[in-house]
C-alpha positions as CSV (number, residue, x, y, z in Angstrom):
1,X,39.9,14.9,-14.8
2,X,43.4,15.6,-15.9
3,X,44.1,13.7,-19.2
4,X,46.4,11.4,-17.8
5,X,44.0,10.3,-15.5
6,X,41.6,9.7,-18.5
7,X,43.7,8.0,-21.0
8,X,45.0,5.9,-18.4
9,X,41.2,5.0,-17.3
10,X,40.6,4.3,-20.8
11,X,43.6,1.9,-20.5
12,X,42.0,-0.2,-18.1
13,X,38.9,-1.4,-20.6
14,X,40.2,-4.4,-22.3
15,X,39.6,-5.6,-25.5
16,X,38.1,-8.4,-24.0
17,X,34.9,-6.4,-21.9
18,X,34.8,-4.6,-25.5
19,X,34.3,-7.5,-27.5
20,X,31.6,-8.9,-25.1
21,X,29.2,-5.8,-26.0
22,X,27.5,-5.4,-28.8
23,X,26.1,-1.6,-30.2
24,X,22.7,-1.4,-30.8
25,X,20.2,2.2,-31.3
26,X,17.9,3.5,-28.6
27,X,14.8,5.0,-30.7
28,X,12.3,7.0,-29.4
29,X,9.6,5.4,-31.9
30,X,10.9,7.0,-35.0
31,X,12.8,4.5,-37.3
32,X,16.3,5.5,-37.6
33,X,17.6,6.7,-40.8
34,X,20.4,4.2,-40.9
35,X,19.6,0.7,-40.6
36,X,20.9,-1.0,-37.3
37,X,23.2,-3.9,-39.1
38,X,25.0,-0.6,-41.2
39,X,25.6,0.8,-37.9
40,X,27.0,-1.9,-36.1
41,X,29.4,-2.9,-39.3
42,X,30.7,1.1,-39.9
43,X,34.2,0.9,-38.8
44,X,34.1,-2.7,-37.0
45,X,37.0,-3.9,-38.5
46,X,39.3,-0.8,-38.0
47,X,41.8,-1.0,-35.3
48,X,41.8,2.9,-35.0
49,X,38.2,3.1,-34.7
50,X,38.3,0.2,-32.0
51,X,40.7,2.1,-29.7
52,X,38.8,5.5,-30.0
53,X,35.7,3.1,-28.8
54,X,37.2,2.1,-25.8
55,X,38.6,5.7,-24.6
56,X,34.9,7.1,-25.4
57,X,33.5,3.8,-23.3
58,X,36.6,4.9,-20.6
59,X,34.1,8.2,-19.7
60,X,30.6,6.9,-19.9
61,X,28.5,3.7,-19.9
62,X,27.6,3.5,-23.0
63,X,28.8,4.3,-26.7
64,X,27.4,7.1,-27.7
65,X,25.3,6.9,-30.9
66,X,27.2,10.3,-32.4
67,X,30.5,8.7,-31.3
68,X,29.4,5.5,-33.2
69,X,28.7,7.1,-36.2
70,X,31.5,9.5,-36.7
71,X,33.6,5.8,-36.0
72,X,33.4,5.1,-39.5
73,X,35.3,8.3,-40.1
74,X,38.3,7.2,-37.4
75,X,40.4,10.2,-38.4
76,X,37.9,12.8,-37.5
77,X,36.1,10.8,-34.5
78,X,40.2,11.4,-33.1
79,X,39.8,15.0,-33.6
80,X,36.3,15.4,-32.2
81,X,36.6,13.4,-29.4
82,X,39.9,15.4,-28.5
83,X,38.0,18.8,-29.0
84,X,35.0,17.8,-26.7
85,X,37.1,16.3,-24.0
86,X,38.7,19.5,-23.9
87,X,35.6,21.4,-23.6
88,X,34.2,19.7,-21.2
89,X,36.5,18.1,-18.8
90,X,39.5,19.6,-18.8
91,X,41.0,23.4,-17.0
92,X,39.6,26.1,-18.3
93,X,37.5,29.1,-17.9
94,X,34.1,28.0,-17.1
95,X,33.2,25.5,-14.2
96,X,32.1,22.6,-15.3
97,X,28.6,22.5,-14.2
98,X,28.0,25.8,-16.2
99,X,29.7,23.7,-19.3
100,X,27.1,21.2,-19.3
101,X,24.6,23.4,-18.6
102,X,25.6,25.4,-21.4
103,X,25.4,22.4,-23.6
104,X,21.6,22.0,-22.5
105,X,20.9,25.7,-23.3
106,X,22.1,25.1,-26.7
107,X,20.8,22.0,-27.7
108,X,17.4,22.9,-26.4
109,X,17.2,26.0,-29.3
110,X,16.7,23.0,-31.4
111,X,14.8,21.2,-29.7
112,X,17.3,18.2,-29.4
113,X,16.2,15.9,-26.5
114,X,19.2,13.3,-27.4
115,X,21.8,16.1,-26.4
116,X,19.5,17.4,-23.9
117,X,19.1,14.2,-21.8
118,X,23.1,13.3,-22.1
119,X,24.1,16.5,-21.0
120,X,21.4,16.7,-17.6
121,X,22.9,13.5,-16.7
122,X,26.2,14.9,-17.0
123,X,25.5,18.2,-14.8
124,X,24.2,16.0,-12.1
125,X,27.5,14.0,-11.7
126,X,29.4,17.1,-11.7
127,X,27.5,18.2,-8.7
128,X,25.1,21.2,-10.7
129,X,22.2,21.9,-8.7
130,X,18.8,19.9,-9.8
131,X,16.9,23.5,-9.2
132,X,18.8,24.7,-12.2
133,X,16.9,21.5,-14.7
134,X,13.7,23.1,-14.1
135,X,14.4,26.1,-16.6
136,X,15.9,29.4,-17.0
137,X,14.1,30.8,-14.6
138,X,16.0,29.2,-11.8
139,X,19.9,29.6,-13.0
140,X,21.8,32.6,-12.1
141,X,21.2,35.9,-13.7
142,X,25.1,36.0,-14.9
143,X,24.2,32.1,-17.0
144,X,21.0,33.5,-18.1
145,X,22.2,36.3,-19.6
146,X,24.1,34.5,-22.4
147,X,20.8,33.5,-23.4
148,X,20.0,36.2,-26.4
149,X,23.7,35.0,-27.6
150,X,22.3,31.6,-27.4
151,X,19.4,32.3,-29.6
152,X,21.0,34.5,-32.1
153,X,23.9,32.2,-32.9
154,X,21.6,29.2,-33.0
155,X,19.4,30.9,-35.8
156,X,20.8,34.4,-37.2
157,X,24.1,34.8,-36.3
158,X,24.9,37.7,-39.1
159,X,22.8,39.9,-35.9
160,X,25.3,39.4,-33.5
161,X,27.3,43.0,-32.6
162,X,29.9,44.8,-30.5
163,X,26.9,45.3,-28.3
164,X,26.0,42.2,-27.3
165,X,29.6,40.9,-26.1
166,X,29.4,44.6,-24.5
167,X,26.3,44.0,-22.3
168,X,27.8,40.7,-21.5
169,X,31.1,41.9,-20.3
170,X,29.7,45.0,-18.8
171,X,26.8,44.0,-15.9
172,X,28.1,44.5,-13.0
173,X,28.3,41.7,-10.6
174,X,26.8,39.4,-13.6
175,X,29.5,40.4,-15.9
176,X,31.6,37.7,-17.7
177,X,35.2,37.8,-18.7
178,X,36.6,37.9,-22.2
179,X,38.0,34.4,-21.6
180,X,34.4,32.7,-20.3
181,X,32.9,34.3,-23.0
182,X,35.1,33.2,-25.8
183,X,34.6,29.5,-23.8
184,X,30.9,29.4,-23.7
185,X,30.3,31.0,-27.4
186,X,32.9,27.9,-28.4
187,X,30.0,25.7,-26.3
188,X,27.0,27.2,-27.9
189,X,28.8,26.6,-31.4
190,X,29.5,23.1,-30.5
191,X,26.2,22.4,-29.7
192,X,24.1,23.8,-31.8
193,X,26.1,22.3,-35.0
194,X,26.1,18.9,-33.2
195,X,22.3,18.7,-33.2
196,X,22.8,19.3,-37.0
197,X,24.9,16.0,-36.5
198,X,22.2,14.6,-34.6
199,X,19.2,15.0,-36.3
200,X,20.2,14.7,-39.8
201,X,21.9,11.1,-39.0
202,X,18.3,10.3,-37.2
203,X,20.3,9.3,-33.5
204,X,17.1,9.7,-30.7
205,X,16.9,8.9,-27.3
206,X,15.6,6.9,-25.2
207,X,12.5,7.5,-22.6
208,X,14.8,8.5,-19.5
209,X,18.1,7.5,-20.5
210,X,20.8,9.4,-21.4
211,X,20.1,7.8,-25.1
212,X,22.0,6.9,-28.1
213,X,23.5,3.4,-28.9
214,X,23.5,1.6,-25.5
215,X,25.6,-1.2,-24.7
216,X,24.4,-4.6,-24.5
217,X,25.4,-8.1,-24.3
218,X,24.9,-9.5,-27.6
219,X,22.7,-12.8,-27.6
220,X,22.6,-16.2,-30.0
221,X,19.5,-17.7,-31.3
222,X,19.1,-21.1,-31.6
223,X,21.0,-21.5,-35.4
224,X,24.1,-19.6,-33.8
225,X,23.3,-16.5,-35.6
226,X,23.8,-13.4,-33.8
227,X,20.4,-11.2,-33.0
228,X,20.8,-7.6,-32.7
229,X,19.9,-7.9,-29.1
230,X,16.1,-8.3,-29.2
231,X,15.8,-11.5,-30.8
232,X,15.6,-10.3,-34.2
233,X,18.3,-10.9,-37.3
234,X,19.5,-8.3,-38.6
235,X,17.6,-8.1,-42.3
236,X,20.8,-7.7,-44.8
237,X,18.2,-6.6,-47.6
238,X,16.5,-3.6,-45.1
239,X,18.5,-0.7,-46.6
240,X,18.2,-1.7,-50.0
241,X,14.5,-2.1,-49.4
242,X,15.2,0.9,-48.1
243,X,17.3,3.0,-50.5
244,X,14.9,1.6,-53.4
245,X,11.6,2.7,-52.2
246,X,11.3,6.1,-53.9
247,X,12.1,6.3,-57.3
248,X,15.0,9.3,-57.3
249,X,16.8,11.0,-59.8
250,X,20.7,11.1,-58.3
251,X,22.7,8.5,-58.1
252,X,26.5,8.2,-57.9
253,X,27.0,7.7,-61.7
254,X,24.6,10.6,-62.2
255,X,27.0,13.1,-59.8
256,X,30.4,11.8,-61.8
257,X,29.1,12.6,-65.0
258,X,28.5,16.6,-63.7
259,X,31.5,16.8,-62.1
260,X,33.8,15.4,-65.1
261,X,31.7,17.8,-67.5
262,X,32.2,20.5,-65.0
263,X,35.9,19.8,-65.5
264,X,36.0,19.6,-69.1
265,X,33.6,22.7,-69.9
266,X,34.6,25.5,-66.8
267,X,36.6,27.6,-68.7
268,X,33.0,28.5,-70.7
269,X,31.1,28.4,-67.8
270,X,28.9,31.4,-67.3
271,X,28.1,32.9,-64.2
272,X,24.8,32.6,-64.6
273,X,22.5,31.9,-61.2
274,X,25.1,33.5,-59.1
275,X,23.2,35.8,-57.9
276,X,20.1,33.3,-57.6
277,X,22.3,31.0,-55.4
278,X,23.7,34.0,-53.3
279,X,20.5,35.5,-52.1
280,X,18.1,32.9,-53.1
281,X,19.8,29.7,-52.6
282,X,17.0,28.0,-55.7
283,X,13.8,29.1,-55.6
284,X,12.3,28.7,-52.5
285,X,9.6,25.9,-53.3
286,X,12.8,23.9,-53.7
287,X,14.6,24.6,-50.7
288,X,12.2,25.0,-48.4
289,X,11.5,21.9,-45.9
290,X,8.8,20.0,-47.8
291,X,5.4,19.8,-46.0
292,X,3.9,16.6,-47.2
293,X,5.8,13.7,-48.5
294,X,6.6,10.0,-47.0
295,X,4.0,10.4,-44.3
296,X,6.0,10.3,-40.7
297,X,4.1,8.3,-37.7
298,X,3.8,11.3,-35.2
299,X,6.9,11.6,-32.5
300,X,6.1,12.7,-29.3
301,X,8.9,15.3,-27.9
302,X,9.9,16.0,-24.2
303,X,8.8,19.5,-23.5
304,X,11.8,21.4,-23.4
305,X,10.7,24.6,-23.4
306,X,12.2,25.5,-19.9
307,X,15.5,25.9,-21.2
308,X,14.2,28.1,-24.2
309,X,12.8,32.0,-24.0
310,X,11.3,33.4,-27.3
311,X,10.9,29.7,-29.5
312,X,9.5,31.8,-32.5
313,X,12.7,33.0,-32.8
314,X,14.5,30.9,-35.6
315,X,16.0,31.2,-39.4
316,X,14.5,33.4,-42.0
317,X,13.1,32.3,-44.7
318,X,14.4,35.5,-47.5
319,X,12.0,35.6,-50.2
320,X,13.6,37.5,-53.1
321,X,9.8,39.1,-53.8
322,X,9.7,40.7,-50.2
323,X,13.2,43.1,-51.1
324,X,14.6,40.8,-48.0
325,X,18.6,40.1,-48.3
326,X,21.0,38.7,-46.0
327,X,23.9,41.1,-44.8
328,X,27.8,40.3,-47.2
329,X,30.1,38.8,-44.7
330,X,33.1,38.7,-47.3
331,X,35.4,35.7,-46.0
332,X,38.6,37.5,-47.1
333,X,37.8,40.2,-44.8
334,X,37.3,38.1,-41.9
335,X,38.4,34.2,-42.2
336,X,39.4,31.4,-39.5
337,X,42.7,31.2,-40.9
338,X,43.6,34.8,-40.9
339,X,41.5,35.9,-37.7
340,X,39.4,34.0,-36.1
341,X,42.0,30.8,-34.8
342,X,44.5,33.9,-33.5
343,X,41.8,35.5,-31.0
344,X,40.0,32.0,-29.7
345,X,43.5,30.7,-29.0
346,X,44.7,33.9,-26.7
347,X,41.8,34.0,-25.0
348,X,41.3,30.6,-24.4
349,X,44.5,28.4,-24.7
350,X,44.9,25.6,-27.2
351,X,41.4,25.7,-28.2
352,X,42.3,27.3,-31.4
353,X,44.7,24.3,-32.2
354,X,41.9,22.0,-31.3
355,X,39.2,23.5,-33.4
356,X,41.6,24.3,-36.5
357,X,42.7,20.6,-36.3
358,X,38.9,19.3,-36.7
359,X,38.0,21.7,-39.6
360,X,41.3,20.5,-41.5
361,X,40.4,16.8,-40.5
362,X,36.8,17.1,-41.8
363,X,37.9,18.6,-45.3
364,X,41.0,16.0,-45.7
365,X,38.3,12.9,-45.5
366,X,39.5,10.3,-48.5
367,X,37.4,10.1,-51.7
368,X,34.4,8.2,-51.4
369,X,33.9,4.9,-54.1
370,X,32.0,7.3,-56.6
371,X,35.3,9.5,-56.8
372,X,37.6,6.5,-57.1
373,X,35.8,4.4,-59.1
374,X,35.4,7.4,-61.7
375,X,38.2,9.2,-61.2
376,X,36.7,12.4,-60.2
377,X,38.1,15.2,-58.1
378,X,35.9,14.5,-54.9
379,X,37.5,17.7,-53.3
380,X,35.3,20.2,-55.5
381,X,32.3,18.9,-54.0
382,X,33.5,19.5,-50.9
383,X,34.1,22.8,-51.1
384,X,30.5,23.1,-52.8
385,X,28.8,21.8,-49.7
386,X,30.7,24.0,-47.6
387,X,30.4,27.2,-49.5
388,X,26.7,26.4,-49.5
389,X,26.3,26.2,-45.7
390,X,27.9,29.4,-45.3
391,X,26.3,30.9,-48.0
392,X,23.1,30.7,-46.2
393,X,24.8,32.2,-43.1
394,X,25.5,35.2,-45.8
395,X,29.3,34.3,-45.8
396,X,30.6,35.0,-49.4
397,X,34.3,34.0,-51.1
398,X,34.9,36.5,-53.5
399,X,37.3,33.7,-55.2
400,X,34.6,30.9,-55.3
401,X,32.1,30.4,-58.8
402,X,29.1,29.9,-57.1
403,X,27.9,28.4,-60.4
404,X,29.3,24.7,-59.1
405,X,27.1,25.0,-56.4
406,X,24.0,24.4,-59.2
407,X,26.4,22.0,-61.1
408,X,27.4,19.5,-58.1
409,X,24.5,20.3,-56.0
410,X,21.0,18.4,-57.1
411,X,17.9,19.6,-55.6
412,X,17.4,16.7,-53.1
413,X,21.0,17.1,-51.9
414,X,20.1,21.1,-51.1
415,X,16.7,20.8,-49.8
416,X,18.8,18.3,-47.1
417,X,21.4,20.4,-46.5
418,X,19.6,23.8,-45.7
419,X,17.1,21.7,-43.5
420,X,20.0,19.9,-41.2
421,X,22.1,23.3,-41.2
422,X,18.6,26.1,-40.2
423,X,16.2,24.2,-38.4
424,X,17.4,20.5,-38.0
425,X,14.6,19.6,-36.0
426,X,12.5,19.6,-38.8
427,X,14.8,16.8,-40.5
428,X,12.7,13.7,-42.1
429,X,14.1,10.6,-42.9
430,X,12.8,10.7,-46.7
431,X,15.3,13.9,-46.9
432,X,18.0,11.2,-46.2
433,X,17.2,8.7,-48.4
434,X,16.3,10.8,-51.1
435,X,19.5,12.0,-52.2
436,X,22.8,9.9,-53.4
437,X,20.7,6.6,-53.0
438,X,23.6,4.6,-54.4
439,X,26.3,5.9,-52.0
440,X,27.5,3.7,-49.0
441,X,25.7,5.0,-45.5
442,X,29.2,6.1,-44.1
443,X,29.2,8.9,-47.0
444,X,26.3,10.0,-46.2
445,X,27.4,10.6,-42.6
446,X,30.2,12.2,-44.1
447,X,27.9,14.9,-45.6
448,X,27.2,15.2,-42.0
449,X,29.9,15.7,-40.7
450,X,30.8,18.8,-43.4
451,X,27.6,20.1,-42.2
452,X,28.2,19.9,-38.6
453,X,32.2,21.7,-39.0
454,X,30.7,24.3,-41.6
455,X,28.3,25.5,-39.7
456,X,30.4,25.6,-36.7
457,X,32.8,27.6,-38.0
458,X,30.5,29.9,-39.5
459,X,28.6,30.9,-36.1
460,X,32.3,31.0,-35.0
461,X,33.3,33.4,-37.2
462,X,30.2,36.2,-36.5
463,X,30.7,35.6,-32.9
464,X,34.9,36.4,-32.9
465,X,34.4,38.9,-35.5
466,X,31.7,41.0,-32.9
467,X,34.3,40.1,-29.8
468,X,37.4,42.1,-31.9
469,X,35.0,44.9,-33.0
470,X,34.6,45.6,-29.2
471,X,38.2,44.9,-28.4
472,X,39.3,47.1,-30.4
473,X,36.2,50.0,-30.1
């Protein structure tokens, strides 16, 4: 669909059909991490976010619950939105049935039946053939052969070499070109970090449907109130219930006061646990997804092991006993700015624009209310979180103290962070609440959405980086 042709079906939604609908969250059984009322109040009132509702609603029949939740952020739901139309819809290298399928292939490495479900759906209307949805086995040998990309990136993406993008390009009547390549390793990205988004803002799907935040008529009780659509009120005390029912140590006050004695004390800070954060990233009782805590009812997953060869296959766990270390990437050898946005826009046009345009949107977010209401410099937290992510994708700035990682960083915030970034499907909701309990629920999506755009950009940057080596071999 050309994008006149979208925006000007997105035209023909009115305000009117929009405010007749009310949002509300398809769960599987598991309780989502942010209360239904907080979902259906993040960015109600903003015009911006409004209008990006009605183009998503102009492509689908539903809102979609990751659309929903990067609303309350209206300048980066823009961005995405613009990036994945692009991706998906619009000319480029790959036909669009292998796009979505693509998308399947990648959300399936972690184990993300949400993304899974919306993208089968999607395959179907573009005419892919139903054979292909009953595993690997049954799609072309030239599709199937991205598949050790697929897993790499996904979990180790430090692995990926010359040789790989070699054995792609070279394989005879299966081979790919440099420009499908460069579009599908942008999918696999894409995917992957958005079942970070997905998992560690608790969105699930629905038995059958393509899932999220469906659209419903709202209803009214007999008072006039306004259920959320199943007869129930919304309970305006759930998420302080909620936020209150494990005793934590971090709060917002607590994070000001380290960031303001960070500020007045750095010129006597020592490096001291640099080397602990680099390789170690804490000790790893601390970061290591905790076995046993708030006890979870058991979820039942669709198998998707069709779409998936070698499961086992996932992120290391580098114990600094076993002599184990992740390979340098130095950033100023290698960045986005310098290297990476120059390739992915030749060999795939504008896509470089797109992409650099959602990182810089993500990192430009305004303060939270902790930052303005103390006055702090919101920005160096930021930049913790990120360095953090790709930290433990064994990218290292030389110009970064990796001692505000330990200063900003409290144990709960980490321990979430490393799980929704290696192995999101093992995200539970106490890791959520556990961590900045006083902070307003669009914040914490926020964190999200650094997590998503960091890692993105990392597997980006091991994947381009292996593409010049063989240009240039």
């Amino acid at each position: 669909m050309a994008a006149g042709e979208y925006l000007n079906r997105c035209q023909r939604i009115s305000r009117q059909e929009w405010a007749g609908r009310v949002a509300r969250p398809c769960t599987n059984g598991q309780n989502p991490l942010i209360p239904e009322h907080e979902i259906n109040k993040m960015g109600a009132d903003n015009e911006r976010t409004h209008l990006l509702f009605v183009k998503a609603l102009g492509s689908r029949s539903c809102l979609d619950g990751v659309v929903q939740l990067m609303g309350c952020h209206p300048q980066y739901l823009e961005s995405f939105l613009k990036t994945q139309h692009y991706l998906l819809h619009m000319d480029g290298p790959l036909p669009f049935h292998y796009r979505h399928y693509i998308a399947i292939m990648a959300a399936a490495r972690h184990q993300s039946s949400y993304l899974v479900e919306v993208h089968i759906n999607q395959f179907l209307q573009v005419g892919g053939d139903p054979q292909w949805l009953q595993g690997l086995d049954c799609i072309p040998q030239r599709l199937r052969n991205l598949n050790e990309i697929n897993k790499i990136l996904a979990h180790r993406p430090w692995l990926i070499t010359k040789q790989h993008i070699e054995n792609l390009l070279k394989t005879g009547e299966h081979c790919w070109s440099l420009a499908e390549l460069v579009h599908g390793v942008v999918l696999l990205a894409h995917y992957h970090s958005l079942a970070s988004f997905v998992f560690g803002c608790g969105i699930s799907a629905e038995g059958g449907h393509e899932g999220g935040h469906v659209l419903r008529p709202s209803s009214i009780n007999n008072q006039g109130d306004t259920t959320n659509g199943n007869g129930n009120i919304p309970d305006p005390s759930l998420a302080h219930r909620r936020r209150r029912s494990v005793d934590y140590s971090s709060d917002s006050e607590y994070l000001a006061d380290r960031i303001q004695k960070f500020q007045a004390e750095k010129e006597n800070e020592e490096e001291m646990l640099r080397d602990e954060i680099w390789m170690g990233l804490e000790t790893e009782k601390d970061t290591s997804p905790p076995t046993r805590a708030l006890e979870d009812k058991p979820v039942t997953m669709p198998d998707l092991s069709c779409y998936v060869e070698d499961p086992e296959f996932g992120y290391p766990e580098f114990a600094r006993r076993s002599g184990e270390q992740l390979p340098v990437f130095r950033a100023q050898d290698y960045s986005w700015e310098d290297h990476g946005f120059s390739l992915v826009n030749r060999l795939y046009s504008d896509i470089g624009h797109l992409l650099d345009e959602k990182f810089r949107t993500v990192y430009s977010l305004k303060n939270g209310n902790m930052a303005k209401q103390r006055g702090c410099d919101f920005s160096a937290l930021k930049r913790g979180i990120w360095n953090y992510i790709h930290c433990m994708f064994g990218i290292r700035y030389d110009d970064y103290d990796y001692g505000e990682v330990n200063l900003f960083l409290e144990r709960n915030l980490k321990v979430y962070l490393k799980t929704v970034t290696c192995y999101p499907e093992k995200t539970k909701p106490q890791m959520f609440e556990r961590y900045w309990r006083q902070f307003k629920y669009s914040e914490k999506v926020r964190v999200n959405l650094l997590i998503l755009e960091a890692r993105m950009q990392a597997e980006l940057l091991y994947a381009l980086h292996a593409i010049t080596h063989y240009m240039i071999s």
